[in-house]
C-alpha positions, 0 to 999 in steps of 0.5 A: 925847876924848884929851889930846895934848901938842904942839910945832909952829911958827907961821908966823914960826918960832917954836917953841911948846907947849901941849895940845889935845883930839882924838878920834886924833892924826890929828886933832890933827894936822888941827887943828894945821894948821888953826891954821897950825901945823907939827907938831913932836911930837904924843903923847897925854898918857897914851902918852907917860907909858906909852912912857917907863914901859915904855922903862925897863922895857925899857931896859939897867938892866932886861935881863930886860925888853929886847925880843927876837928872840921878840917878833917874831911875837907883835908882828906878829900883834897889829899885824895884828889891830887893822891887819885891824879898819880902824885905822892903824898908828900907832893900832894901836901906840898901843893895844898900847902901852896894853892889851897885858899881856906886859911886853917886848911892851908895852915894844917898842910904847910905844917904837916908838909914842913914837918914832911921836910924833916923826915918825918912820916905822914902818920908822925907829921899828922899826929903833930895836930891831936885836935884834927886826927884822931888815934883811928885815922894815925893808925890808918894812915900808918898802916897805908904807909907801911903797905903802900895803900895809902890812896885806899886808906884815904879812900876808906877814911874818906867814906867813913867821916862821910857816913858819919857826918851823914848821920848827925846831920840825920840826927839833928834833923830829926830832934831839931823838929821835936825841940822847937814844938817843945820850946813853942809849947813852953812859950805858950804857956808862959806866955798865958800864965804869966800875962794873959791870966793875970789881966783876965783875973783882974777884968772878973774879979771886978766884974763879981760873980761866982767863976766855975770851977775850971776857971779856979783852978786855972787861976790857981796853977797860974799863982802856984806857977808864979810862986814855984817856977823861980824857984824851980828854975834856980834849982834846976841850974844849980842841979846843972851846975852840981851834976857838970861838976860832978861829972868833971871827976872820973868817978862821977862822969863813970857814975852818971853814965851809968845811971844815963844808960838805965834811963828809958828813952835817952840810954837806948839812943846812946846804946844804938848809937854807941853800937852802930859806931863801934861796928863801923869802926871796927869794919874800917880798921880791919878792912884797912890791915890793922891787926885786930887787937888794936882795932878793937882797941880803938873802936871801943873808944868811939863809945862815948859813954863812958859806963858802956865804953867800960863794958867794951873794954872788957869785951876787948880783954875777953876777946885777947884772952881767946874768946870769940867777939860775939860771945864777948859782946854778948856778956855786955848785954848791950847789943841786940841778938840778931847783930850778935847772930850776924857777928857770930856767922862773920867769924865763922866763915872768916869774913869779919870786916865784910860782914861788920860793914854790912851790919853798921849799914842794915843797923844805919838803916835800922837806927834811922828809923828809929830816930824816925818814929821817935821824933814824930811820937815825942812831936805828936805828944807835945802838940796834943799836950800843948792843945789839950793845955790851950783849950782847957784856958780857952774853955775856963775863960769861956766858961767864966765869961757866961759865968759873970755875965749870967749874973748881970741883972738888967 
């Protein structure tokens, strides 16, 4: 039997506390009322020593232990585990509160459970920590509350976050190989430029003779770089440091999205990307009962463009004002004919959410491939711009070497 400390008011109105034991706080509940008692703030004695402990863990005197975006999926899983065995959702956070190890995990269920004991609702509860939960996943979970689905809200939730961090792990993967042949191309000409090229202009110059042309004009980019790369340098971190604070403004954030969008390579990554998560998202939230002017409210804000996140909103309004979501999207000029075909068919057979899913993953799959030839085109590039630059100071040193020592009389 668990101990449970309880505020409710009897039928005169008077407020009073005392403690009860029950085998669940749904039974604690039951027996308050059968008392004729209106539960106020029931909470096990036990969790409620565990909420307040873990809250200030987790609260600003303590940042490393404050809740995060990461704790997220971990959170969901571990809900839907005990969720899938038959328990509650309250019972469920009770437990985790209790028996879960990691510090900012168990520090997000106490809180959310404490404030499950004053009578507030999951979603109200979850939307205590805006830095864990976004505006989607509240609107999910209220929607599972009200419908009683919430084991497939969770599951839905689950494979969403899952997906997406799929994704960016694809994603990193395949620009992590490209960044690192870039910096080693860098480093191999700095390396050359600014300390091999100066030792070997001074072994020639003191050996005389006439050097080739290649070798000039190798020493004499080597002296440009000395001279201009500093100054390069400072004015590529002041543009930085401009463009960082331009883009703290509204304006200047709307503006530079909008000129990111236009450049050749970087904007069609953002568009893929912006395209392939509006329509996920979107499948997600109708499939889960949100009502469509909301879910497209929401899923318009997964852009994170903020140019094209515009062009989204009012395809949104189009879409409230009658018009069709394929037509409206169309007006953006930002998504590709085949997808805006496939939405079109959705609509018209009434099977939205289901064909929206099928489009986020053909277009998943797409996008993939995409990252794929990109990656090993930008890697290619470098390495044969990187070689091209090695052998040509292979060929001048050469060069100067016959160069001097065909002059040499003996």
């Amino acid at each position: 039997m668990a101990v449970f400390n309880y505020t409710a008011r009897d039928a005169a109105g008077a407020v009073t506390e005392g403690t009860l034991e029950a085998p669940a706080r749904r039974d604690a509940l039951r027996r308050l009322q059968a008392r004729g008692l209106k539960p106020l703030k029931v909470e096990e004695a036990g969790a409620a020593v565990r909420a307040k402990e873990s809250a200030r863990e987790g609260g600003p005197d303590d940042k490393d232990l404050l809740p995060t975006e990461a704790e997220c999926l971990p959170f969901l899983e571990a809900m839907a585990d005990l969720v899938r065995s038959g328990m509650s959702a309250g019972e469920s956070l009770r437990l985790l509160a209790l028996r879960l190890q990691k510090s900012r995990l168990r520090a997000l269920c106490a809180g959310i459970w404490a404030k499950l004991g004053e009578g507030q609702s999951l979603s109200a509860a979850m939307g205590a920590y805006p830095q864990v939960f976004d505006g989607q996943t509240l609107n999910l979970i209220a929607a599972g509350e009200a419908t009683g689905n919430i084991r497939d809200v969770l599951e839905r939730l689950i494979t969403h976050f899952t997906e997406q961090k799929e994704f960016k792990r694809k994603l990193i993967s395949a620009m992590a190989y490209p960044l690192f042949i870039c910096v080693v191309a860098v480093g191999v000409v700095i390396f050359f430029v600014l300390f091999l090229l100066p030792r070997l202009q001074t072994l020639l110059t003191s050996l005389g003779g006439k050097l080739p042309l290649s070798t000039k004009l190798l020493m004499t980019f080597a002296d440009v770089f000395v001279v201009v790369g500093p100054v390069f340098l400072v004015l590529a971190v002041l543009t930085v440091v401009g463009v960082a604070r331009w883009r703290k403004t509204e304006e200047g954030r709307l503006a530079s999205d909008g000129l990111l969008l236009k450049v050749p390579l970087a904007g069609s990554f953002v568009m893929r990307v912006s395209v392939l998560n509006f329509c996920h998202t979107l499948a997600v939230l109708l499939e889960n009962g949100i009502t469509t002017a909301e879910a497209l409210r929401l899923a318009e804000k997964t852009a994170p463009n903020r140019a094209l996140r515009q062009q989204l909103r009012e395809a949104t309004d189009r879409v409230l004002e009658g018009d069709s979501l394929s037509k409206a999207l169309a007006r953006t000029g930002y998504f590709p004919r085949l997808l805006l075909d496939r939405v079109a068919v959705a609509e018209q057979t009434g099977n939205l959410a289901p064909g929206l899913r099928d489009i986020s993953r053909s277009y998943r799959a797409e996008l993939d491939r995409w990252l794929g030839t990109i990656s090993q085109t930008i890697s290619a590039s470098v390495l044969v711009a990187a070689f091209s630059f090695v052998a040509f100071i292979a060929f001048a040193i050469v060069a100067a070497v016959f160069e001097v020592s065909s002059s040499f009389r003996f």
